[in-house]
N, C-alpha and C positions, 0 to 999 in steps of 0.2 A: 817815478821819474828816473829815468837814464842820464845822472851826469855824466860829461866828460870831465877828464883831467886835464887843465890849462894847459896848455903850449902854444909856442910859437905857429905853430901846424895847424890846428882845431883854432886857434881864433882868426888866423886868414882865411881858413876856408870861410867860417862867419861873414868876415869882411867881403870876398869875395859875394856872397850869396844875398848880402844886405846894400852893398853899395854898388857901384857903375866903376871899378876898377878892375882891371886884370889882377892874376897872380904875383907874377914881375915885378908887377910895383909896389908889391906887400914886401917891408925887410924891417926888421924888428928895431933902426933908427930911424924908419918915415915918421913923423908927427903925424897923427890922425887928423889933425888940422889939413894937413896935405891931401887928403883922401878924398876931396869933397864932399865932407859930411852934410847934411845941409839937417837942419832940425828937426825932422819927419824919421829920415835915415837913424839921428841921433836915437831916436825914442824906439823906432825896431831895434836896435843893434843894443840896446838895454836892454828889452825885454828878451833879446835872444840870448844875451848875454846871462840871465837871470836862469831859462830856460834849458838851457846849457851845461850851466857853470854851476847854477844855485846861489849865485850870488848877486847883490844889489850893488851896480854900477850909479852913478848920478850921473844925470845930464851934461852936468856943466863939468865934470870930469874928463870929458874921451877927447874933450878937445884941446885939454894942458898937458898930457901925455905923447910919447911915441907907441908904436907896434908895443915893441916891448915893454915899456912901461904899462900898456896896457894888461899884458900877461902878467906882471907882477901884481897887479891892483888886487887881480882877479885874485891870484893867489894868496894875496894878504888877505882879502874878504873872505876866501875860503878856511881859511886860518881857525878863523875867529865864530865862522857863523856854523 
């Protein structure tokens, strides 16, 4: 497996390629909530995020987060795991 290394960078593109948002509107204070996640999106965007990152996201995580809060997550699972 080919991780990447978290950044702001590598998880918009993500977002870009899992959800129905432009680039532009990815900035690392957007709430994920803002992003029209809808519960389908949620569950690709973990498993890319797993795929990816090598790290285990939850569900009900990506939506109490910002952008960047979300790269931090990553980074603290990556930490650890």
């Amino acid at each position: 497996m080919n991780l990447t290394r978290p950044s702001l960078d590598a998880v918009a593109d993500i977002l870009v390629g899992k959800l129905d948002v432009e680039r532009e509107a990815i900035g690392p204070d957007v709430p994920m909530g803002e992003l029209a996640v809808d519960s389908l999106a949620v569950v690709e965007l973990t498993l890319q995020l797993k795929d990816s990152f090598g790290v285990t996201i939850e569900e009900e995580e990506i939506g109490l987060v910002t952008v960047a809060g979300l790269v931090e997550l990553i980074e603290s699972r990556d930490s650890r795991e």
